[in-house]
C-alpha positions in Angstrom: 37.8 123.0 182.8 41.2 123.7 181.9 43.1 122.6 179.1 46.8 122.6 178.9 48.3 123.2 175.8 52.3 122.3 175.2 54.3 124.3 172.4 56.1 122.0 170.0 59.8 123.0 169.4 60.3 124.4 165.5 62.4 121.9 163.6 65.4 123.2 161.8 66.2 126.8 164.3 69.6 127.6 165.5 70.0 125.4 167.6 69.8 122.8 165.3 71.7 124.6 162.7 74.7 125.2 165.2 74.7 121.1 165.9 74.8 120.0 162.8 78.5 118.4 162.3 79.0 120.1 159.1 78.5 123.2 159.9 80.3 123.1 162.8 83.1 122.0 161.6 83.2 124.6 159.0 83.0 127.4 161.1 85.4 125.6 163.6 88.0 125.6 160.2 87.1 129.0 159.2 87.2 130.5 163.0 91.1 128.7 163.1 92.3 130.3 159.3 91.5 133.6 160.4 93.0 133.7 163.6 96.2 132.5 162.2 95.9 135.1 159.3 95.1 137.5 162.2 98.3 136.3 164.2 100.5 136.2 161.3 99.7 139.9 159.9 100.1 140.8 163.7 103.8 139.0 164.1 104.9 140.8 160.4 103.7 143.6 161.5 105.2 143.7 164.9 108.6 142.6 163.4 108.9 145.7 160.4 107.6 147.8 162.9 110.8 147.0 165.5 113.4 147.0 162.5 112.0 150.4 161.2 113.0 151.4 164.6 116.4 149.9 164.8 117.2 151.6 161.2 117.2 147.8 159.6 116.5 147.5 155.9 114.6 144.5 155.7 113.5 142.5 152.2 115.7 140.4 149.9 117.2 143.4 148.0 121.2 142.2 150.2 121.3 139.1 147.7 122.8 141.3 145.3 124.9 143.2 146.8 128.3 141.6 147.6 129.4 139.2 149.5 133.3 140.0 150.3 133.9 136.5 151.2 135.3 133.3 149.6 133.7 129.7 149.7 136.6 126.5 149.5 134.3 124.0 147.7 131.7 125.0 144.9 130.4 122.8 142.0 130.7 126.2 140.0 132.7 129.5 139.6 132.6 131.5 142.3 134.5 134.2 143.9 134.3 137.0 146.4 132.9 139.6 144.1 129.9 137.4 143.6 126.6 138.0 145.2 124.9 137.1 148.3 122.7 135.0 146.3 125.1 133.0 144.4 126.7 132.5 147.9 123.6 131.3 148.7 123.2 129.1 145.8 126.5 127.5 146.4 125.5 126.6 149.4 122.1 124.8 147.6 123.9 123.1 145.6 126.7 121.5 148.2 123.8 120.2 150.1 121.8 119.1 147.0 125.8 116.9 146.3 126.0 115.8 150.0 122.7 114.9 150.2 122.0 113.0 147.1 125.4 111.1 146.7 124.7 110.4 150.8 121.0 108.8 150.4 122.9 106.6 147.3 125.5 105.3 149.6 123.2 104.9 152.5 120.5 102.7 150.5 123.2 100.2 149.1 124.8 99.5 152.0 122.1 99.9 154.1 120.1 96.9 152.0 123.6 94.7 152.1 123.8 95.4 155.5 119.5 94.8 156.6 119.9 91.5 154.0 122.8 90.6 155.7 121.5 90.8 159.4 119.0 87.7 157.9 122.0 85.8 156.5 122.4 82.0 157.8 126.6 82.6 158.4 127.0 83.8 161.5 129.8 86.0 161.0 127.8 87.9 158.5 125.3 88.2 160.6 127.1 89.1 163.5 128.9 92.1 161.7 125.9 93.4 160.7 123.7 93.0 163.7 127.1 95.2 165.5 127.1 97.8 162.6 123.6 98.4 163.2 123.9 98.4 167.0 126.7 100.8 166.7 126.0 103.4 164.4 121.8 103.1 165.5 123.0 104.8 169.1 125.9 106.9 168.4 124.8 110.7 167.3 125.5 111.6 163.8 127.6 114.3 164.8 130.0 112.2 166.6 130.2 110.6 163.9 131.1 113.1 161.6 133.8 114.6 164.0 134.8 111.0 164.2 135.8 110.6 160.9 136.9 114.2 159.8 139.1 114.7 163.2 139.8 111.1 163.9 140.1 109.8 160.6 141.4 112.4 157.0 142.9 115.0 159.4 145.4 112.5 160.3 146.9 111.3 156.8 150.5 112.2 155.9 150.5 115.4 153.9 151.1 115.7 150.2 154.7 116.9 151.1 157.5 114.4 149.5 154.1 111.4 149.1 155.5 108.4 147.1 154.1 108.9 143.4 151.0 106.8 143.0 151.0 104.3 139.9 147.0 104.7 139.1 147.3 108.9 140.0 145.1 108.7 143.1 146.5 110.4 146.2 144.3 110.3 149.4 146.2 112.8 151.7 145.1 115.1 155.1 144.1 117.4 152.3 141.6 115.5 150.6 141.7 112.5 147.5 143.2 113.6 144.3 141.8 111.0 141.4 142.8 111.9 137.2 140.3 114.7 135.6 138.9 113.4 132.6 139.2 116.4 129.9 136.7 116.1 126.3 136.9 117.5 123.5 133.7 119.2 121.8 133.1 116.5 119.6 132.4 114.2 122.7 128.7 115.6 122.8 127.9 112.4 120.3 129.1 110.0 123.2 126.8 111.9 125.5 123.8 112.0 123.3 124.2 108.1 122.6 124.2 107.3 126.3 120.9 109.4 126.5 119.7 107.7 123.3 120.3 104.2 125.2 118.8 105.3 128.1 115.5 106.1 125.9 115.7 102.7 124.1 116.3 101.1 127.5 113.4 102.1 129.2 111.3 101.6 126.6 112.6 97.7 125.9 112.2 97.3 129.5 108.9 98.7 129.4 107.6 96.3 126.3 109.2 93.3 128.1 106.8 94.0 131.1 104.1 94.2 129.1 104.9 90.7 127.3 105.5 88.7 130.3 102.1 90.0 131.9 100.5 89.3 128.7 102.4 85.4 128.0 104.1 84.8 130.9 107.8 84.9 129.4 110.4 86.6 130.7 112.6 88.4 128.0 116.1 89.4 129.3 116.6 92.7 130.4 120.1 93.2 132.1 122.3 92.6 128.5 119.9 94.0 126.4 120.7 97.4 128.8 124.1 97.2 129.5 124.6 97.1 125.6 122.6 99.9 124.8 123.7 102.3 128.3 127.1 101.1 127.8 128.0 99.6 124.2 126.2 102.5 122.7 128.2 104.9 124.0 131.5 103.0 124.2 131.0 102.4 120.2 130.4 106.2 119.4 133.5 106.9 121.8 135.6 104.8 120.0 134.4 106.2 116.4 135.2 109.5 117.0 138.5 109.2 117.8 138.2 109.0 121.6 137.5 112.5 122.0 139.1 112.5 125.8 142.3 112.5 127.9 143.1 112.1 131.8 144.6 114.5 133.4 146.4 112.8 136.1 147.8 114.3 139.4 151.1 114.8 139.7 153.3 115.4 143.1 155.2 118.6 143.4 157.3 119.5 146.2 155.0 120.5 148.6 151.7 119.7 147.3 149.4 118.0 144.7 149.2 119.8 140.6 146.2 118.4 138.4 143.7 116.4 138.3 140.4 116.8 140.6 140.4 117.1 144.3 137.9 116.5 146.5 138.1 118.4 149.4 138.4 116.0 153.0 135.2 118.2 154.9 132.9 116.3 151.9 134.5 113.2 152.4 133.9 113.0 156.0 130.2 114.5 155.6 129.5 111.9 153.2 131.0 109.1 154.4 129.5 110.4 158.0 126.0 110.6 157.1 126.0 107.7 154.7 127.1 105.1 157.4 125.1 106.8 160.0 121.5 106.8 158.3 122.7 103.3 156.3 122.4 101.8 159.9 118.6 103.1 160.2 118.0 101.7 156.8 119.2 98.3 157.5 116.3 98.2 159.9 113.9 98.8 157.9 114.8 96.7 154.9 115.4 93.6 157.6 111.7 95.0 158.8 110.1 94.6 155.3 111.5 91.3 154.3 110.6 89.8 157.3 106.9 91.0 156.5 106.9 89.1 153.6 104.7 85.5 154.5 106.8 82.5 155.0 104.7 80.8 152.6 105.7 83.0 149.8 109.4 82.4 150.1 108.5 78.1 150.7 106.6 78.6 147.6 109.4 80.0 146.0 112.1 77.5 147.5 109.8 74.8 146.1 110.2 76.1 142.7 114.0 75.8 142.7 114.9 79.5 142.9 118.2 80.0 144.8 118.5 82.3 147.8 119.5 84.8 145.6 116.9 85.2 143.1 114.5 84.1 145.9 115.2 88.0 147.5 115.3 89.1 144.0 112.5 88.4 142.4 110.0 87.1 145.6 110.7 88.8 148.5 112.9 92.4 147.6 109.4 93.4 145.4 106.6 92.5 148.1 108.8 93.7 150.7 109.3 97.1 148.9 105.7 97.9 150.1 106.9 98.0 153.3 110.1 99.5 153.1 109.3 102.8 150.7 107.0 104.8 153.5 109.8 104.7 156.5 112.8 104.9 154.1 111.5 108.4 153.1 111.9 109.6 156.8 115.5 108.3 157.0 116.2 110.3 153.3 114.6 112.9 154.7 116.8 113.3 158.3 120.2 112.6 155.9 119.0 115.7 153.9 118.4 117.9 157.2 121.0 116.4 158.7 123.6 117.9 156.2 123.1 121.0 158.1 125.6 119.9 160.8 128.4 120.2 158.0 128.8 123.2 159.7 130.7 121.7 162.4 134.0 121.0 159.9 133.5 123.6 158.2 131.7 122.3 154.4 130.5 125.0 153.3 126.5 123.5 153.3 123.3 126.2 152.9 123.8 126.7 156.8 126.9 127.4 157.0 127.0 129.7 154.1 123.5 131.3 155.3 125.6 131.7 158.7 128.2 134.0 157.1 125.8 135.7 155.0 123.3 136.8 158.1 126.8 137.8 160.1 128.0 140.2 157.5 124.6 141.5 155.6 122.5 141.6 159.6 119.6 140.3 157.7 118.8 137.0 160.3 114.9 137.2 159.2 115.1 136.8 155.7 118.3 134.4 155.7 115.9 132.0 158.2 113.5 132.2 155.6 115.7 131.0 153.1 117.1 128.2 155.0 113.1 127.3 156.0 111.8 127.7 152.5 114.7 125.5 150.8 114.7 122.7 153.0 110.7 122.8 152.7 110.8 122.4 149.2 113.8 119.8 149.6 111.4 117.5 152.1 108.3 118.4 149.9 110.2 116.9 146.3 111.8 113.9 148.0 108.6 113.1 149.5 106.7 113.1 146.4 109.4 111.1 144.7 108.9 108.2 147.4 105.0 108.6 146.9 105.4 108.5 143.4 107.8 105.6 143.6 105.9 104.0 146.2 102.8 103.7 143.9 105.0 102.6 141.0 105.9 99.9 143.4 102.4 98.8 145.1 100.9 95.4 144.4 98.3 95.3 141.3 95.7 92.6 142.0 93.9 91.0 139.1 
């Protein structure tokens, strides 16, 4: 008689260990770091390797040498016996200027603009749905060259200009406005609109906390302009008005005094504004529209006007909404400063462009212009997160 006998599989061998989700996705991970570690130390290698051949100095040491050349608009001194790094920090700081007074512009007349597209008078809403239309499917470049080409270059010249009664001159080279010029002791004015800052935040911080906690609503808006702007005003006043204008005067042939700024940041800003303003409007129309028809009935039913109906109903449930896509569109009007280079505003590209032509160092000037607008993207995405959260509904 013969008896079978069957082997029973051992639980927990390799098999088993190499099917177990975990693990395999940890070695999956692991397997995919070092191969990109692997590929990475092979393309820097590769790369020194070649410029070694072709006799080129690589590193970072060329951003002190130099730079020979001269920038038109900088937010600080600056000349041609400065470095390439402060030629590179110029250029920083005109897109840091562009950029920021660009996503100001853009968010208030894109939410006049998306608010207006839901306005019951036609003509308002006509306007707006054509802006939108417009601007949405015309390229931003265009649109720069529109307005620096189509619309500064154009002006009459400072050359015999009529003299202006309020000192602002807006010529083919630029507007001239009256430079306001302090004295030292107007450091008290500045530290009393920092002090009413503080105190305003802080009032508006305590009011929150009393209407959550008794339902009335202290007011915020006087109490603030008095202490941002009486504050300041009074401390102005007491110490003798510590400031003059300096207003532009017309010479012969051109403009003396005063500030000017210069026609390629007019056109870049005015460009990108209205351009990314139009993407914005979408998205605040989007996220109001979101908002349930019963809260804004509930609302009307209370008595609230239209106006304090977006203000205080719909504007902060909408904001939900809103935040995540409008940090895209602040996003593309930070890259999109880049195409200053087409009128020639001296932006981190444009300067990085004359930099890499003159020093030959294209590897690390790419890395500069990769690692700054990484960091750019990375800090105005955590500020959206951040105010995102700040904004997110709190349930009881």
């Amino acid at each position: 008689m013969t008896v079978e006998t069957h082997s029973v599989p051992r639980q927990g061998g390799g098999a088993s260990f190499l099917n177990n989700p975990t693990v395999r996705s940890i070695v999956i991970q692991v397997a995919l770091v070092v191969g990109l570690a692997l590929f990475t130390w092979w393309i820097v290698d590769n790369t020194a390797r070649n410029l070694a051949a072709a006799n080129i100095a690589s590193g970072f040491g060329f951003l002190a040498e130099r730079s020979g050349f001269d920038i038109a608009i900088t937010p600080f001194t600056y000349s041609s016996n400065a470095t390439y790094g402060d030629a590179i920090l110029i250029g920083i700081a005109n897109t840091l200027v562009v950029a920021i007074s660009g996503i100001i512009l853009a968010t208030i007349v894109g939410f006049l603009v998306g608010i207006g597209r839901l306005s019951r008078n036609f003509l308002v809403r006509s306007i707006s749905t054509v802006y939108v239309e417009t601007f949405r499917n015309i390229p931003p470049l265009l649109v720069i060259l529109f307005w620096y080409f189509g619309v500064l270059s154009v002006l009459s010249g400072p050359r015999g200009i009529d003299e202006s009664p309020v000192g602002v001159y807006l010529t083919n080279r630029g507007l001239q406005i009256p430079a306001i010029l302090f004295e030292p002791v107007a450091w008290a004015t500045l530290a009393a609109f920092a002090v009413g800052t503080v105190a305003t935040i802080l009032y508006a911080r305590r009011s929150k906390k009393h209407q959550m906690a008794t339902g009335e609503r202290r007011p915020v808006l006087w109490p603030a302009i008095g202490m941002i702007v009486g504050l300041p005003l009074l401390v102005f006043v007491a110490t003798g008005i510590p400031a003059t204008l300096e207003f532009p005067t017309a010479t012969r042939f051109n403009l003396a005094g005063g500030i000017q700024i210069r026609p390629e940041f007019i056109a870049l800003w005015l460009a990108l504004s209205i351009y990314t303003a139009a993407f914005v409007a979408e998205i605040v129309r989007a996220g109001i529209l979101s908002v349930s028809k019963g809260q804004t009935e509930a609302a009307s039913a209370l008595g609230l006007t239209r106006g304090k109906l977006l203000r205080l109903v719909v504007v902060p449930q909408a904001f939900r909404v809103i935040i995540p896509p409008l940090t895209s569109q602040y996003l593309n009007l930070t890259k999109n400063s880049s195409l200053g280079l087409a009128i020639g505003y001296p932006e981190l590209v444009a300067v990085g462009s004359t930099v890499l032509n003159q020093s030959g160092q294209s590897i690390e000037v790419v890395v500069i212009w990769m690692t700054v607008y990484l960091g750019l993207s990375i800090t105005v995405s955590l500020i959206m997160n951040w105010f995102n959260a700040k904004m997110a509904l709190v349930e009881r």
